[in-house]
N, C-alpha and C positions, 0 to 999 in steps of 0.2 A: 720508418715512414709509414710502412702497414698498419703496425701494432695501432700509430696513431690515427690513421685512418678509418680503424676498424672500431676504435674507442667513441673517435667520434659519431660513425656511424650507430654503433649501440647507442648512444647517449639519444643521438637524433629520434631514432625509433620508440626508443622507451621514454620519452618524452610526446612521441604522436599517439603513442596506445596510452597513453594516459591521458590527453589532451580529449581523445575520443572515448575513452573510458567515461571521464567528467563529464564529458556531453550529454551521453545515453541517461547516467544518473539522473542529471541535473532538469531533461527530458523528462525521463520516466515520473520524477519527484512534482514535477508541474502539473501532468497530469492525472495522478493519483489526488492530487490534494484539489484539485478543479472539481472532479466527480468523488473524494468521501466526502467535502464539508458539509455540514448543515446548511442549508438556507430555509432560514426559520421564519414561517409566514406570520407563526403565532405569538403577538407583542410579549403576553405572560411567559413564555419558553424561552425568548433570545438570550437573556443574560444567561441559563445553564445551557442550552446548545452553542452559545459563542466559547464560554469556556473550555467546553471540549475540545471545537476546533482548534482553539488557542494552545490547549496540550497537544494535540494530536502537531500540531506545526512546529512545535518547539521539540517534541519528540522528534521528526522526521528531519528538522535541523541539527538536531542533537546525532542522531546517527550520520548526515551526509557530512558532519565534521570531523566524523571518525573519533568521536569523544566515548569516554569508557562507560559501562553502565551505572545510572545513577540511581541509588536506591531512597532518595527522598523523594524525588520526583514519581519514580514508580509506586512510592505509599501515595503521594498524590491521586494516581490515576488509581489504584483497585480503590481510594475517598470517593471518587466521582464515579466510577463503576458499581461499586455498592447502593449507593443513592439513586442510580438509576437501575438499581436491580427488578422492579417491580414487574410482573407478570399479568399484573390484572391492568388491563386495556380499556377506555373509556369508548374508544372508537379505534379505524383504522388508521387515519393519518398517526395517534398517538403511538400507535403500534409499533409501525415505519419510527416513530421518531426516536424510542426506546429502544430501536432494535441496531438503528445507525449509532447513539449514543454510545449502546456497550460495545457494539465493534469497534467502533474509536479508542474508546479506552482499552479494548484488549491490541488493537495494532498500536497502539502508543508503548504498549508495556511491551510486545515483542520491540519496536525501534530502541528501548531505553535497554533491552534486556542485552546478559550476554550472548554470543550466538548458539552456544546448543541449546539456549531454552526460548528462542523464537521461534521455530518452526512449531512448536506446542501450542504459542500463543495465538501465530498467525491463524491455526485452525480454531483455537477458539474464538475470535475474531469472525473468521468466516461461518459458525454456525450460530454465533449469535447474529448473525445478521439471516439467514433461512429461517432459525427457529424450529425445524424439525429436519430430521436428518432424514425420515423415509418420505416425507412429501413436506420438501423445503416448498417455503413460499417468499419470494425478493418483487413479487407485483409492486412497479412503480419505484423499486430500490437496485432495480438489473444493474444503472451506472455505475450503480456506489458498488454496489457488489464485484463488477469489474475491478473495479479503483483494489479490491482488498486483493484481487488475484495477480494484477499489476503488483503490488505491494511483495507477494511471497514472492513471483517472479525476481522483481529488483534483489531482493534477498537473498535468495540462492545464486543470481549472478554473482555476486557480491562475496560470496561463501567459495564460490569457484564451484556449485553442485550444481548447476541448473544444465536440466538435460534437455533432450527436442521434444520429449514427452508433455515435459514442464508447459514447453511453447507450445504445442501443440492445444494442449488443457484451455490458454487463452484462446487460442484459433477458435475451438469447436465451441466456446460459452459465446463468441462473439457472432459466431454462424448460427447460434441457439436463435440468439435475443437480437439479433439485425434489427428486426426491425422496433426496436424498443431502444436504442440508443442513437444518438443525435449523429448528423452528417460529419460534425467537427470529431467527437471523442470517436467512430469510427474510423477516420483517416486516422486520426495521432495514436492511436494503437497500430494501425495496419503497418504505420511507419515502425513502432517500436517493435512489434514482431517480426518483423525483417532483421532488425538491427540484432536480436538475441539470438533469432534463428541461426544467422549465421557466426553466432558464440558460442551457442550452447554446446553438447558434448553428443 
């Protein structure tokens, strides 16, 4: 009658750390994709800024399925990253636009990749979005830039590697740029750093 007891009791449990597992994902995943999409003011850009997004979603659906990595799809994305490789800037909005672009497609190709070659990508992700590694500049991109550190976060949770440090990293870019990111993506973070803090390692 123990043995059974205790079985069911395992069963119970690891079915709640799972249940809350899904949660945080499924959390985390809503608002990462809230703050990287494009929202493309410019009519001539929406068709190639929509299709990113539409990779970059079909990527992040592709990993929370727990599906293997696909190497068509990834030729895909270094297609769209190529094309949007350009350096020369007509203006700043164009700059931001080109700069959210290739991060998308570099955090697209970490969610399709296996896991020891995400953490590579995620960082490249993250400096193509600065653009300079000794005096980054994310003016007007702080959110999205969030959205990509959200993004490694979920990831090393994921990996079972995410430490307090990890959480911390979020904490201090969120205490950076207060006051450059909205009422709502401040709360839903403050919630998700609660919820890893007390996972991390």
């Amino acid at each position: 009658m123990k043995a059974i007891l205790f079985i069911l009791l395992s069963v119970f449990l690891n079915t709640e750390i799972f249940a809350q597992e899904n949660k945080l994902s499924s959390e985390t995943s809503a608002l990462i994709s809230s703050v990287l999409f494009i929202h493309e003011l410019n009519p001539t850009e929406q068709q190639d800024s929509e299709t990113i997004n539409e990779l970059f979603n079909m990527s992040l659906r592709h990993y929370l399925e727990k599906k293997k990595f696909n190497v068509q799809i990834i030729d895909k994305a270094f297609q769209v990253l190529y094309k949007n490789g350009s350096s020369d800037y007509s203006d700043s909005p164009e700059e931001r636009r080109m700069k959210s672009r290739r991060a998308l497609c570099f955090a697209s190709i970490a969610l399709l990749s296996e896991t020891e070659n995400r953490p590579t990508f995620i960082e490249y992700s993250q400096f193509a979005m600065t653009g300079n590694i000794e005096k980054p500049n994310i003016d007007l991109l702080e959110e999205r830039f969030l959205g990509l550190l959200l993004l490694e976060m979920l990831l090393k949770h994921d990996n079972k590697v995410l430490t307090k440090q990890d959480v911390q990293k979020v904490q201090e870019f969120v205490n950076l740029q207060f006051d450059n990111l909205s009422p709502v993506v401040k709360d839903k973070t403050k919630s998700l750093i609660e919820s890893y803090a007390s996972v991390a390692k």
